[in-house]
gemmi code that builds the backbone of each chain (N, CA, C; Angstrom):
import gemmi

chains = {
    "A": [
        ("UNK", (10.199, -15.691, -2.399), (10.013, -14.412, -3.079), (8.575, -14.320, -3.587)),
        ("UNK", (8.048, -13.352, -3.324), (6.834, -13.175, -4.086), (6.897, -11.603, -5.252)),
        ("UNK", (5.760, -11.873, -5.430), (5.644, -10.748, -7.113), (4.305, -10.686, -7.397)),
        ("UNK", (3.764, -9.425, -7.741), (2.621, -9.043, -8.263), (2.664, -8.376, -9.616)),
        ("UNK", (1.768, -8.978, -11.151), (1.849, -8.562, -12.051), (0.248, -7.714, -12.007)),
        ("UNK", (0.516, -6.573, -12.525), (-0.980, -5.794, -12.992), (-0.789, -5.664, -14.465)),
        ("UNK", (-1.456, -6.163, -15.431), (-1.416, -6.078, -16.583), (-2.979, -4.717, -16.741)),
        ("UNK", (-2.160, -3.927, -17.629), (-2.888, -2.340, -18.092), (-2.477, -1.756, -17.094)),
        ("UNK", (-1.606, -0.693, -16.984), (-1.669, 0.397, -16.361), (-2.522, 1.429, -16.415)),
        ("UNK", (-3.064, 1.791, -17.429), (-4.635, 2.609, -17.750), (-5.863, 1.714, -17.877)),
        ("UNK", (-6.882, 1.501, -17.483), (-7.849, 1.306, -18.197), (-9.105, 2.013, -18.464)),
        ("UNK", (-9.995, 1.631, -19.200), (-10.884, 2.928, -19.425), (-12.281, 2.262, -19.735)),
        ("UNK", (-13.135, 2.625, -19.082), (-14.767, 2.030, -19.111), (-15.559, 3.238, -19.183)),
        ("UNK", (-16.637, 2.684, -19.996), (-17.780, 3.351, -20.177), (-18.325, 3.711, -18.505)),
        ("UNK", (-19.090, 4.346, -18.393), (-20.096, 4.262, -17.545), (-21.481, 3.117, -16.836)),
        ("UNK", (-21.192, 2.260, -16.109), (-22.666, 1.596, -16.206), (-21.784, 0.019, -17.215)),
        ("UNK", (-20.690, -0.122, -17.132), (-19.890, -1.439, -17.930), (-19.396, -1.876, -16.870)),
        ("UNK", (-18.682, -3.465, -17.150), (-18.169, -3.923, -16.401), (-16.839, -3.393, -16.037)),
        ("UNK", (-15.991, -3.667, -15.047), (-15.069, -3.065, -14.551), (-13.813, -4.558, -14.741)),
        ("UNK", (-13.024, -4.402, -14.920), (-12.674, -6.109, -14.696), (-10.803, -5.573, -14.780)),
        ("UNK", (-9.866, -5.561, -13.477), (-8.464, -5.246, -13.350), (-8.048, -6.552, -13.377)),
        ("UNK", (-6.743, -6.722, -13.866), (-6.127, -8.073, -13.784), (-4.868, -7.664, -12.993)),
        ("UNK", (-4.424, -9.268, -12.033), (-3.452, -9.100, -11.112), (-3.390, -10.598, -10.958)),
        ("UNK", (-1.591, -10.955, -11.597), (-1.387, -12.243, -11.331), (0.098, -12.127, -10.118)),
        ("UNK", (-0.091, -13.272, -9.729), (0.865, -13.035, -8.375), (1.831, -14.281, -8.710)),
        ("UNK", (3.031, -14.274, -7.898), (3.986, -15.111, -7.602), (4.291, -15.073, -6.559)),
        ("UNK", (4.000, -16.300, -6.143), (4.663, -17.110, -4.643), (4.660, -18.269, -4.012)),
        ("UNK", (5.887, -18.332, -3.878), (6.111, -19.391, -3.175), (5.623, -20.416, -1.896)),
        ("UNK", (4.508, -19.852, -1.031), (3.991, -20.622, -0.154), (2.458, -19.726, -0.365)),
        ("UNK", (1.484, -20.171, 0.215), (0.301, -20.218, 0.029), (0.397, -18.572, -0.087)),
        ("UNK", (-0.652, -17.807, -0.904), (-0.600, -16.052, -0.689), (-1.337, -15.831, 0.544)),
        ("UNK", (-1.714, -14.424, 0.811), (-2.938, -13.413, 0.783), (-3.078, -12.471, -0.245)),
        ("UNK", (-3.922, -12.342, -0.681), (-3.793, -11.252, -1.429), (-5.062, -9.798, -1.246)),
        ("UNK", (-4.767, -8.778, -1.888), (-5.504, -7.386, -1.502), (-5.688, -6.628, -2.493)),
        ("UNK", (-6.702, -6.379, -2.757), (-6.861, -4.972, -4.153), (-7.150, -3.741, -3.054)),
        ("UNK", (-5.826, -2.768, -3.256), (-6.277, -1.624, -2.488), (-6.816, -0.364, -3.601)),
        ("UNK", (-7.632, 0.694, -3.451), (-7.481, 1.834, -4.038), (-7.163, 3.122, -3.237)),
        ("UNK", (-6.675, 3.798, -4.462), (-5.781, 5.099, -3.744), (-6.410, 6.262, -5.171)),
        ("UNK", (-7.073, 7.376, -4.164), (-7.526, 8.484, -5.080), (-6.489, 9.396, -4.896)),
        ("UNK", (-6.264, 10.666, -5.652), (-5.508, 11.339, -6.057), (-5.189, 12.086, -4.466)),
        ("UNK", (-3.539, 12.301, -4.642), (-2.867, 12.872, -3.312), (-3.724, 12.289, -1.812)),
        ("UNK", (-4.234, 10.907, -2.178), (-4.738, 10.396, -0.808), (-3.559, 8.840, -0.384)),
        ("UNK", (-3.852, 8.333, 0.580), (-3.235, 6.722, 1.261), (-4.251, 5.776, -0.040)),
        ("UNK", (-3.774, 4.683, 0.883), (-4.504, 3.403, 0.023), (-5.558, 2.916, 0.809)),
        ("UNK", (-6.557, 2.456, 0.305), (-7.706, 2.070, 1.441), (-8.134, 0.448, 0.775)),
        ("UNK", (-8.332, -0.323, 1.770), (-8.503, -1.931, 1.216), (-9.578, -2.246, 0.609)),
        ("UNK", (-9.682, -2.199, -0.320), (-11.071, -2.906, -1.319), (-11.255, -4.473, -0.298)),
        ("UNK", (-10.496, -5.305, -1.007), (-11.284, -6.780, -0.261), (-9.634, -7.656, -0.241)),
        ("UNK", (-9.620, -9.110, 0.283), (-8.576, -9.508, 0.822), (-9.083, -10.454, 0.602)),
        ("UNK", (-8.092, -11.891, 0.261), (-8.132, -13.149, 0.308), (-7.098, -13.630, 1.518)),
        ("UNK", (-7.923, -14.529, 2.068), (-6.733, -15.386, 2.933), (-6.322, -16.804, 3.077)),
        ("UNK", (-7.655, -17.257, 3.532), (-8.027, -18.340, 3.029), (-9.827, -18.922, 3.150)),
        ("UNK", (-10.172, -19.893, 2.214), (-11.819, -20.331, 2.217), (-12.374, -19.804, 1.022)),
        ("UNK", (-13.343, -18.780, 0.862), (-14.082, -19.653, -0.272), (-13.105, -18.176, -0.915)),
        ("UNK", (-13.155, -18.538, -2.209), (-12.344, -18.055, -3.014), (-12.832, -16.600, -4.229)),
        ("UNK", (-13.869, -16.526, -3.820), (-15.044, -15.609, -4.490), (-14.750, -14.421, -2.883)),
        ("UNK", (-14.421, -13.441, -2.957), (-14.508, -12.361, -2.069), (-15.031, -10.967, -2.262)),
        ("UNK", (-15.721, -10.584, -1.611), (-16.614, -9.589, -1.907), (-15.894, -7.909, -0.710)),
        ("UNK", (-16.313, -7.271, -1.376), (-15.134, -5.770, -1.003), (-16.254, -4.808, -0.901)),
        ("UNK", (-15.688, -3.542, -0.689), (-16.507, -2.221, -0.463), (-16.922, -1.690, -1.807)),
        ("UNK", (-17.520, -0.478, -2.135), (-18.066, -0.420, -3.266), (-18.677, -1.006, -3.741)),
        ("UNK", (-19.305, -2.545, -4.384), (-19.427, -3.203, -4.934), (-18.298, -4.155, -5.299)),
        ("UNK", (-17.131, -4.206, -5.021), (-15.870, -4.857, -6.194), (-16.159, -6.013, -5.698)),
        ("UNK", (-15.699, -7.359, -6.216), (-15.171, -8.794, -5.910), (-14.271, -9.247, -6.563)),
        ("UNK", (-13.435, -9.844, -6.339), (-12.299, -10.777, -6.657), (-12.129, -12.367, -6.390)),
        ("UNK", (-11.976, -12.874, -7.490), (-11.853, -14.146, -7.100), (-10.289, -14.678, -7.683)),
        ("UNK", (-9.933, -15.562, -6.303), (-8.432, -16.766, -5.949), (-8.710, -17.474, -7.267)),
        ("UNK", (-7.867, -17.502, -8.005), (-8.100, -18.757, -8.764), (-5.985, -19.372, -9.318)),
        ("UNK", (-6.370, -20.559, -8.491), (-4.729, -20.854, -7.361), (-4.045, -21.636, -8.938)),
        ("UNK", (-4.773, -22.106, -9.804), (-4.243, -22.447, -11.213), (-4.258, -21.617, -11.936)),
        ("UNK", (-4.825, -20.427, -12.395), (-4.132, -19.459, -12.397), (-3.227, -18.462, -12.101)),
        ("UNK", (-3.061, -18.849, -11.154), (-2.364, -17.683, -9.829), (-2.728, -15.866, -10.389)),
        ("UNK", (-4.508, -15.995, -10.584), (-4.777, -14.750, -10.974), (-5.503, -14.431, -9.245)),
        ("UNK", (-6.209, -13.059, -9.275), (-7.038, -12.515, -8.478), (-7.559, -11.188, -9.117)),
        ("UNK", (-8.336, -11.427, -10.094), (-8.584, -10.387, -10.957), (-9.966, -9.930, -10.127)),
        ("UNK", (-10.246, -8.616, -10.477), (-10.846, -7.619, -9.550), (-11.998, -6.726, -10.731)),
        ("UNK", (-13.193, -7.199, -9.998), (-14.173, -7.039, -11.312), (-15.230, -6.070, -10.063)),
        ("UNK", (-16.256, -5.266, -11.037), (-17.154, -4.443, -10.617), (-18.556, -4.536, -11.528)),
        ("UNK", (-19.403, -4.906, -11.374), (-20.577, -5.545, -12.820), (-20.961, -4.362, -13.847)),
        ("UNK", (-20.859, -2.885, -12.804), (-21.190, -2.007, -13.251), (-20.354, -0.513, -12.611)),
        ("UNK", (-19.710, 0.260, -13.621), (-18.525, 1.538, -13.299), (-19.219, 2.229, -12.698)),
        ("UNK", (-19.067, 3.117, -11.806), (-19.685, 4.424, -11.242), (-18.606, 5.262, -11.641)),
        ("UNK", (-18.943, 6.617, -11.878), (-17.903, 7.565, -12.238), (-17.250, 8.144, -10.917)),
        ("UNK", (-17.744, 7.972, -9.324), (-16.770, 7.623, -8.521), (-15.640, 6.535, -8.262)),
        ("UNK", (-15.689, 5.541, -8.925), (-14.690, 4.480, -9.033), (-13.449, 4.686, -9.957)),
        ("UNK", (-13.134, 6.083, -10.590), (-12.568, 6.494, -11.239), (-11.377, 6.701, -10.011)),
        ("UNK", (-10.091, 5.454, -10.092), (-8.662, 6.160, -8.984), (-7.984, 4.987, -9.282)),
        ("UNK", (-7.058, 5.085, -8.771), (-5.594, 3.770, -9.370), (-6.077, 2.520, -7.888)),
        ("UNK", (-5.733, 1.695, -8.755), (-5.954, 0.040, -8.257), (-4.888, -0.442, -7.851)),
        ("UNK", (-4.407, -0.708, -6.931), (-3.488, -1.954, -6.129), (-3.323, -3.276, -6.128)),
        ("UNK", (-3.028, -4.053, -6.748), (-3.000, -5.169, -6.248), (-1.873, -5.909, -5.788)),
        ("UNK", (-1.796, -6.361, -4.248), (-0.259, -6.648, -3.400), (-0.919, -8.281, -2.836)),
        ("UNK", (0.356, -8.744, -2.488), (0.783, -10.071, -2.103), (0.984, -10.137, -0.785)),
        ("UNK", (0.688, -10.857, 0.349), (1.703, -11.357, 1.010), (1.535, -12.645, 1.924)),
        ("UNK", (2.076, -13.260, 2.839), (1.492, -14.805, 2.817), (1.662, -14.950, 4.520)),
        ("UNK", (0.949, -16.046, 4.764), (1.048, -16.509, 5.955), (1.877, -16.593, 6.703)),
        ("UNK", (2.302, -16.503, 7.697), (3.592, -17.120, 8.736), (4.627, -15.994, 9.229)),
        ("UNK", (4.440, -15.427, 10.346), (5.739, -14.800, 10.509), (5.239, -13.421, 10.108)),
        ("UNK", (6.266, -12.420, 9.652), (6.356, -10.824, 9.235), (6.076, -11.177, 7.771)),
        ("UNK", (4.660, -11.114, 7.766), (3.710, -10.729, 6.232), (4.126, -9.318, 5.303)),
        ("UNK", (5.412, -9.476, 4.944), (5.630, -8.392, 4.015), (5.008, -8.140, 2.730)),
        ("UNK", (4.065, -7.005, 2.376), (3.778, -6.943, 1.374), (4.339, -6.702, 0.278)),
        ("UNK", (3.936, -6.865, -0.540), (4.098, -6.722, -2.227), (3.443, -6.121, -3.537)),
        ("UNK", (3.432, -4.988, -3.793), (2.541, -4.127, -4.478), (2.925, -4.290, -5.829)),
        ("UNK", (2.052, -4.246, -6.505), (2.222, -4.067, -8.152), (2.100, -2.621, -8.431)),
        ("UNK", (2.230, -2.048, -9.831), (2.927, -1.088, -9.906), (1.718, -0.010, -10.271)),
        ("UNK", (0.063, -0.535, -10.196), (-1.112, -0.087, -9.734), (-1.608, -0.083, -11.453)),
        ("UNK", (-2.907, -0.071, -11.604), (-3.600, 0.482, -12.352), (-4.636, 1.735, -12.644)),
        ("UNK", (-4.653, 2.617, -13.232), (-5.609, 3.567, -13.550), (-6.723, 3.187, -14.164)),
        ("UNK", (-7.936, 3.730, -13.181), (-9.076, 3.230, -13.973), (-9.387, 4.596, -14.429)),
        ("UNK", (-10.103, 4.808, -15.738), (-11.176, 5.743, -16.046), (-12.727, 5.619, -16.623)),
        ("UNK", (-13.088, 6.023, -15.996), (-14.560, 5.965, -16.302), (-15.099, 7.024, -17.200)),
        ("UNK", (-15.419, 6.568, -18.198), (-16.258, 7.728, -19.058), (-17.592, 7.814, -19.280)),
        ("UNK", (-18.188, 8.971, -19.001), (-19.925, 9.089, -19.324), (-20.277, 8.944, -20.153)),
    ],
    "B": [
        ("UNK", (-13.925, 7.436, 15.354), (-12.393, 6.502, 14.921), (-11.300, 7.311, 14.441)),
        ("UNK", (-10.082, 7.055, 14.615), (-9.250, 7.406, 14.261), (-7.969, 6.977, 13.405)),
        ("UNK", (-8.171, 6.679, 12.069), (-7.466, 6.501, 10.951), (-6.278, 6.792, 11.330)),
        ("UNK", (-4.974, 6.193, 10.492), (-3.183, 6.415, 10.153), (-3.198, 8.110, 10.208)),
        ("UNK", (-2.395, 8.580, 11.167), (-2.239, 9.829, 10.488), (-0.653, 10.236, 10.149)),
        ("UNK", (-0.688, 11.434, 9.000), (0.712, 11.810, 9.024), (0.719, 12.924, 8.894)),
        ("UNK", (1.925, 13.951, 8.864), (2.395, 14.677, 8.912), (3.715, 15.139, 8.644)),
        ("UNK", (3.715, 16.403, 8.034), (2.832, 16.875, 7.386), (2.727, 16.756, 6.202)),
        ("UNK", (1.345, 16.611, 5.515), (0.823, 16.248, 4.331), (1.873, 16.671, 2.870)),
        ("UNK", (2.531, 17.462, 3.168), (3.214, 18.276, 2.308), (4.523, 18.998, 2.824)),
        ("UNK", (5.887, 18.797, 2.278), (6.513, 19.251, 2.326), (7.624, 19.325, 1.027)),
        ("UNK", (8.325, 20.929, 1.167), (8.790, 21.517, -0.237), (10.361, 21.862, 0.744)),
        ("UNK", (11.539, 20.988, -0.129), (13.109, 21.529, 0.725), (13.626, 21.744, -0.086)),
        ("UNK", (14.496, 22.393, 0.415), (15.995, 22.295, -0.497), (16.898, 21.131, -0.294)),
        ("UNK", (17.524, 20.732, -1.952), (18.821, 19.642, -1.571), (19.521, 20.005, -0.826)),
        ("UNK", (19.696, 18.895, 0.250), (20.941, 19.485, 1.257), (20.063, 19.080, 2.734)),
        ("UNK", (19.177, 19.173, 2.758), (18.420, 19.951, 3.773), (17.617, 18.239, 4.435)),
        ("UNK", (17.849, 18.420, 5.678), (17.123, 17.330, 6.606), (15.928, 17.663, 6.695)),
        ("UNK", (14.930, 16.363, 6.804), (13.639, 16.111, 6.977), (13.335, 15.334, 7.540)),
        ("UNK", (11.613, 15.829, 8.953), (11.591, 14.771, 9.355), (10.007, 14.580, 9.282)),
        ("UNK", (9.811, 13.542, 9.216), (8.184, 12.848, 8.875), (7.732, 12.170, 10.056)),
        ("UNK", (6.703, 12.513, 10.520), (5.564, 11.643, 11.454), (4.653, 10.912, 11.512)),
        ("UNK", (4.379, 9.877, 11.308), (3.708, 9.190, 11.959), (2.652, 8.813, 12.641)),
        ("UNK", (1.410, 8.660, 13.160), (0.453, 7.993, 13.991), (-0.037, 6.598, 13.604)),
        ("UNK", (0.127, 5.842, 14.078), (-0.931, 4.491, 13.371), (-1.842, 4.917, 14.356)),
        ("UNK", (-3.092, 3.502, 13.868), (-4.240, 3.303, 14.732), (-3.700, 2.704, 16.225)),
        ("UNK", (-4.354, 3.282, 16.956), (-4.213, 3.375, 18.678), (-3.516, 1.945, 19.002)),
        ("UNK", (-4.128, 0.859, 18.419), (-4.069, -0.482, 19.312), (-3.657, -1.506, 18.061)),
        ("UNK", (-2.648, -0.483, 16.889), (-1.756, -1.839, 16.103), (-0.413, -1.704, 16.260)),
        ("UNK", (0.012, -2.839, 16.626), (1.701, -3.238, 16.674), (2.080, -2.951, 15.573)),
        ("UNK", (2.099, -3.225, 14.859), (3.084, -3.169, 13.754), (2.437, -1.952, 12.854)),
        ("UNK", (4.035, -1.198, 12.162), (4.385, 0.130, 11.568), (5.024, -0.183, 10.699)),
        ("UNK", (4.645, 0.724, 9.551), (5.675, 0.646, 8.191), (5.615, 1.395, 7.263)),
        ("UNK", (6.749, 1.596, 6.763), (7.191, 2.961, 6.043), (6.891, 2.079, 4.480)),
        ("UNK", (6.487, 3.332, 3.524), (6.862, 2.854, 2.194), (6.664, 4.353, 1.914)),
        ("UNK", (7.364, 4.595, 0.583), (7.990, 5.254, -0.615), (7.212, 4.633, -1.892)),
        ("UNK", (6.789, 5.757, -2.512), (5.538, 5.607, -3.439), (6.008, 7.097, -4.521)),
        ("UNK", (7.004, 6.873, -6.022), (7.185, 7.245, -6.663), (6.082, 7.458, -7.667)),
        ("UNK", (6.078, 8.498, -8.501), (4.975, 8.597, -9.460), (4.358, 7.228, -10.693)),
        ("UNK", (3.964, 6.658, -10.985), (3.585, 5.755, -11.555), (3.832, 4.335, -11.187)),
        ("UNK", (4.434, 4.396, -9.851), (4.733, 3.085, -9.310), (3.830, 2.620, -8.112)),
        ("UNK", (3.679, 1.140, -7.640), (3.305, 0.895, -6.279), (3.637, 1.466, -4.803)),
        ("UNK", (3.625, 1.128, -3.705), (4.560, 1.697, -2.554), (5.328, 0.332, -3.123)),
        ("UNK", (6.795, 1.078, -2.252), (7.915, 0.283, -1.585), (8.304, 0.378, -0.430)),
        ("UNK", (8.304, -0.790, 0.095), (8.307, -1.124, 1.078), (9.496, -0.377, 1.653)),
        ("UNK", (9.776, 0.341, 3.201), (11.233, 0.854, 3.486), (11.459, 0.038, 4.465)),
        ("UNK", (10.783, 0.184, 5.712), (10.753, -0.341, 6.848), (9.713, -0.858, 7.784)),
        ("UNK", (9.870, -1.736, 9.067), (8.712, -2.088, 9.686), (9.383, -2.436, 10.849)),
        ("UNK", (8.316, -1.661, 11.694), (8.138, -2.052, 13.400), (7.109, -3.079, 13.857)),
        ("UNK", (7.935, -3.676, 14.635), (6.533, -4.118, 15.546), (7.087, -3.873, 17.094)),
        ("UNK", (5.967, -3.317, 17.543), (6.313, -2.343, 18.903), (7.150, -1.514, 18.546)),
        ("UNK", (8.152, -1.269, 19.553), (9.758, -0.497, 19.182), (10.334, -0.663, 18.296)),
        ("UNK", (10.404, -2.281, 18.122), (11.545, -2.681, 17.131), (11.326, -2.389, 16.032)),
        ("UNK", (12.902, -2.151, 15.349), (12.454, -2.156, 14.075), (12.926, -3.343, 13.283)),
        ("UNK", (12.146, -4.405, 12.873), (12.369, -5.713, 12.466), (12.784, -5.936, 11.124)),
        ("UNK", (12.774, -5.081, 10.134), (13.488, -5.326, 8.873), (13.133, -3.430, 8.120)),
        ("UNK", (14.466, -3.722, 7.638), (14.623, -2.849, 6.625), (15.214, -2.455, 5.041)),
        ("UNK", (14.593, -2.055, 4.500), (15.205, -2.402, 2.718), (16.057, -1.871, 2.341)),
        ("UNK", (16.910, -2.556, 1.639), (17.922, -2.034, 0.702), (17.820, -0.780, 0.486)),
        ("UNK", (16.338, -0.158, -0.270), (16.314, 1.376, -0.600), (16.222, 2.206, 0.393)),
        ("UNK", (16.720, 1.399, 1.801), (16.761, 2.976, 3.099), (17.985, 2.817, 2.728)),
        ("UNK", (18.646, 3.678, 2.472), (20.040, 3.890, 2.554), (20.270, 4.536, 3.948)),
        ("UNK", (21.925, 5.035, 4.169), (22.299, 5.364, 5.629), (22.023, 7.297, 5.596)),
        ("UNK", (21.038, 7.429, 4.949), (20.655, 9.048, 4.965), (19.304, 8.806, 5.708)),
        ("UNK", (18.359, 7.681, 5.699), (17.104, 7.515, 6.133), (17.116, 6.684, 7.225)),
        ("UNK", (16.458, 7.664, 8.444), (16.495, 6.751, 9.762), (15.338, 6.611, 10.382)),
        ("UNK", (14.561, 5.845, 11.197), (13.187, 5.850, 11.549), (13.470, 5.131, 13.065)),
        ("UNK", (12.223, 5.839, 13.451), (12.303, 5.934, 15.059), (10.787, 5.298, 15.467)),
        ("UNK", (10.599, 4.315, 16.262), (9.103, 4.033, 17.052), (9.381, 4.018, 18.931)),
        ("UNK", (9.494, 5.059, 19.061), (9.981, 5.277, 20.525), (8.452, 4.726, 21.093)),
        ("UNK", (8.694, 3.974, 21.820), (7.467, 3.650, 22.872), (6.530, 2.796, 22.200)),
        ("UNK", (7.218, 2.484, 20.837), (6.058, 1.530, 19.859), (4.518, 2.332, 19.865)),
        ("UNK", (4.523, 3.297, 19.993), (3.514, 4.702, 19.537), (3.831, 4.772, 17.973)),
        ("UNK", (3.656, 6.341, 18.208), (4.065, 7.269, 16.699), (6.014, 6.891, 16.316)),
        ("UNK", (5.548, 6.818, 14.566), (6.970, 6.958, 14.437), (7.519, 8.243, 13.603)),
        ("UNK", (8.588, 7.997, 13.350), (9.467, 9.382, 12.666), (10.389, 9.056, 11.367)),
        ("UNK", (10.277, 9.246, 10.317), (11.263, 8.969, 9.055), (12.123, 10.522, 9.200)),
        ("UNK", (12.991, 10.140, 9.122), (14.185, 11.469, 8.784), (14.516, 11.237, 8.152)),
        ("UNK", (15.156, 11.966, 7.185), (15.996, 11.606, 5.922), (16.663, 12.740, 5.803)),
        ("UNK", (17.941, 12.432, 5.803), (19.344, 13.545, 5.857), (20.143, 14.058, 4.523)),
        ("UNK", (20.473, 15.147, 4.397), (21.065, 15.686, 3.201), (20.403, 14.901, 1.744)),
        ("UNK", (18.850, 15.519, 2.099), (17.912, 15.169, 0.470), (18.865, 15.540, -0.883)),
        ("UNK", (18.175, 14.764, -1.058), (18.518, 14.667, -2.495), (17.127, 15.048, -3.533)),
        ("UNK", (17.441, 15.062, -4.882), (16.555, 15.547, -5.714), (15.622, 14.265, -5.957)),
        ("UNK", (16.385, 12.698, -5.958), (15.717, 11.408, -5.670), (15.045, 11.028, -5.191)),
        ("UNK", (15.019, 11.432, -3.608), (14.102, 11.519, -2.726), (12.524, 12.085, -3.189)),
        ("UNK", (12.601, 13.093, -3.907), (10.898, 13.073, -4.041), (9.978, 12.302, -4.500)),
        ("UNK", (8.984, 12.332, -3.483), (8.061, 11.035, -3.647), (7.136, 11.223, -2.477)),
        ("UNK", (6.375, 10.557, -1.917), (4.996, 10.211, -1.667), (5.627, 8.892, -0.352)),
        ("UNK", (5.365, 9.618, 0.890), (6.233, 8.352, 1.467), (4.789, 8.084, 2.520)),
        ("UNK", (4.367, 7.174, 2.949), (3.077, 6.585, 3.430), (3.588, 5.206, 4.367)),
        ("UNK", (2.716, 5.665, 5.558), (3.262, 4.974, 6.313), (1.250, 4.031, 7.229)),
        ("UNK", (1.748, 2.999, 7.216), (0.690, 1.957, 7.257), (0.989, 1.230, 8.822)),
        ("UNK", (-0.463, 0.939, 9.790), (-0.473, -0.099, 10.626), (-1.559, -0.754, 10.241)),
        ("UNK", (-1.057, -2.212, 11.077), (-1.697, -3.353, 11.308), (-1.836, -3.994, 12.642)),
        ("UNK", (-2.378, -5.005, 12.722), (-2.055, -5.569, 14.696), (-1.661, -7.023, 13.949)),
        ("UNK", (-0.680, -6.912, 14.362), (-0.433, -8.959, 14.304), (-1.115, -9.575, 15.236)),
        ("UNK", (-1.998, -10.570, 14.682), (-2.486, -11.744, 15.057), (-2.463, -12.796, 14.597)),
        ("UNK", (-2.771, -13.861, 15.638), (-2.485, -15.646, 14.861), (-2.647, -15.730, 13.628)),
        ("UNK", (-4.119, -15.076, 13.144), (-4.516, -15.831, 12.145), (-5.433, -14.206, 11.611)),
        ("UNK", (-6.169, -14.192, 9.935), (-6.320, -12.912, 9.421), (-5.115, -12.667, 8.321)),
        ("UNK", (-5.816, -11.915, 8.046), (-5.130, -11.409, 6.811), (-4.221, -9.956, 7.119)),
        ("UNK", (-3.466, -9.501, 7.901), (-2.984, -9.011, 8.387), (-2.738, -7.435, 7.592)),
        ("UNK", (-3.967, -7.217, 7.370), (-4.113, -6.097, 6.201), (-3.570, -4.553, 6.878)),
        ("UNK", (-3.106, -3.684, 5.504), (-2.600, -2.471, 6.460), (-3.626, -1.654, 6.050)),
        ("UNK", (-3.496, -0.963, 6.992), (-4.261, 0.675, 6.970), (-3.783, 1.656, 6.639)),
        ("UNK", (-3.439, 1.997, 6.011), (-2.539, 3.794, 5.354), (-2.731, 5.000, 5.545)),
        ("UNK", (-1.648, 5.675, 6.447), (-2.472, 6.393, 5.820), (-2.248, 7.831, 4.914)),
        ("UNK", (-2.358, 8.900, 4.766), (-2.436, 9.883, 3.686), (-1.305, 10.354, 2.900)),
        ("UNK", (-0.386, 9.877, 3.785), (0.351, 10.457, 2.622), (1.465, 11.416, 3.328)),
        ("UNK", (2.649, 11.613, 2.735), (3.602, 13.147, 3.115), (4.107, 12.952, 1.980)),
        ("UNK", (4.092, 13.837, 0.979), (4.703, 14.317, -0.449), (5.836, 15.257, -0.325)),
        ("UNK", (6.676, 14.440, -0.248), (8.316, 15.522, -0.390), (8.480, 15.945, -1.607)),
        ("UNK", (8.933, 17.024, -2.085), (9.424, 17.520, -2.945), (10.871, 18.138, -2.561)),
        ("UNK", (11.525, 17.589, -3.375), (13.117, 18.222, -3.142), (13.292, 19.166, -4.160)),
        ("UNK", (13.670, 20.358, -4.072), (14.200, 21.630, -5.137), (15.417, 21.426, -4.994)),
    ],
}
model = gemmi.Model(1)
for chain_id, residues in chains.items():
    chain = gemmi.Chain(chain_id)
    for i, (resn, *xyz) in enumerate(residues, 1):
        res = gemmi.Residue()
        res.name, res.seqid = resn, gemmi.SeqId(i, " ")
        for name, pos in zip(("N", "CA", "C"), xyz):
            atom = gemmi.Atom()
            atom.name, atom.element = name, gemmi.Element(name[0])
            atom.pos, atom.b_iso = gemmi.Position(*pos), 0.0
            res.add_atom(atom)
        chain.add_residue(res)
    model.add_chain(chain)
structure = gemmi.Structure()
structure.add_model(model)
structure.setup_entities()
């Protein structure tokens, strides 16, 4: 079984601040994991993906996320907000071997304020 | 290039009333899959093809929701005598299985049912 926690369902940044989503996972054999974003009445589009190797991963926009397997976090940071980065955050599970079913958490809202 | 497509983006029924949803993945991925995406929640997962087949399906398809990948092409969600439950945001994602990768999906836009 696997499981994705997003702790904050809202969050809210200045402009030009760091960005920083949290997403801890559960599972049972090695993950993958994915921060997707999804803007209003649109699909989800893949920020960045872990699978396996170095554990620092770098995404579109600017975002990165880093594996950290004693934590079982993959928290999803940006150094600095753009007020386009303002849309709900994804973060899903799913693991090696076979039919990779994903696993979505229940998303976060970012807002960016000027 | 040509992104997930669906169709149509929007639709408004009456309870009672059959619906059917379409489909495109990207040209050259095997595998298809339905999810259901309620207001403040993640998707959920419904179903998944690879090629034709359809290789697993969730608990929350009940026997009103049926899905079709004729030719392992485009697929089709129907969903029979809606309900007011049913509204939601249903998004349907490919991928290509391979050995190895992160077997990431592509999504794409969206069909927003609304049941009256």
């Amino acid at each position: 079984a696997q499981s994705v926690t997003q702790l904050g369902s809202h969050v809210s940044v200045s402009e030009g601040a760091l960005v920083l989503l949290r997403c801890n996972y559960s599972s049972s054999v090695p993950p993958y994991l994915f921060w997707y974003v999804q803007y209003p009445n649109q699909g989800l589009q893949l920020l960045l993906k872990y699978t396996t190797g170095a554990t620092l991963v770098k995404g579109i926009n600017g975002f990165e996320a880093e594996f950290k397997k004693s934590e079982t976090s993959f928290h999803l940071t940006k150094p600095s907000a753009h007020m386009s980065d303002a849309a709900e955050y994804f973060c899903a599970v799913s693991h090696s071997g076979g039919y990779q079913k994903v696993t979505f958490g229940i998303g976060t809202k970012l807002q960016v304020i000027p | 290039d040509t992104g997930v497509s669906q169709d149509p983006r929007h639709k408004i029924t009456k309870r009672g009333q059959n619906v059917t949803f379409r489909c495109d993945p990207i040209s050259e991925h095997n595998r298809l899959y339905w999810y259901r995406q309620t207001l403040g929640q993640g998707p959920e997962f419904l179903t998944y093809f690879q090629n034709e087949a359809q290789l697993e399906k969730s608990r929350l398809l009940s026997d009103r929701f049926s899905a079709e990948r004729p030719k392992g092409s485009f697929s089709t969600l129907e969903i029979q005598r809606t309900e007011q439950g049913d509204s939601a945001m249903y998004l349907c994602a490919s991928s290509l299985a391979s050995g190895t990768g992160g077997h990431e999906q592509y999504f794409g836009p969206g069909t927003r049912l609304t049941v009256t």
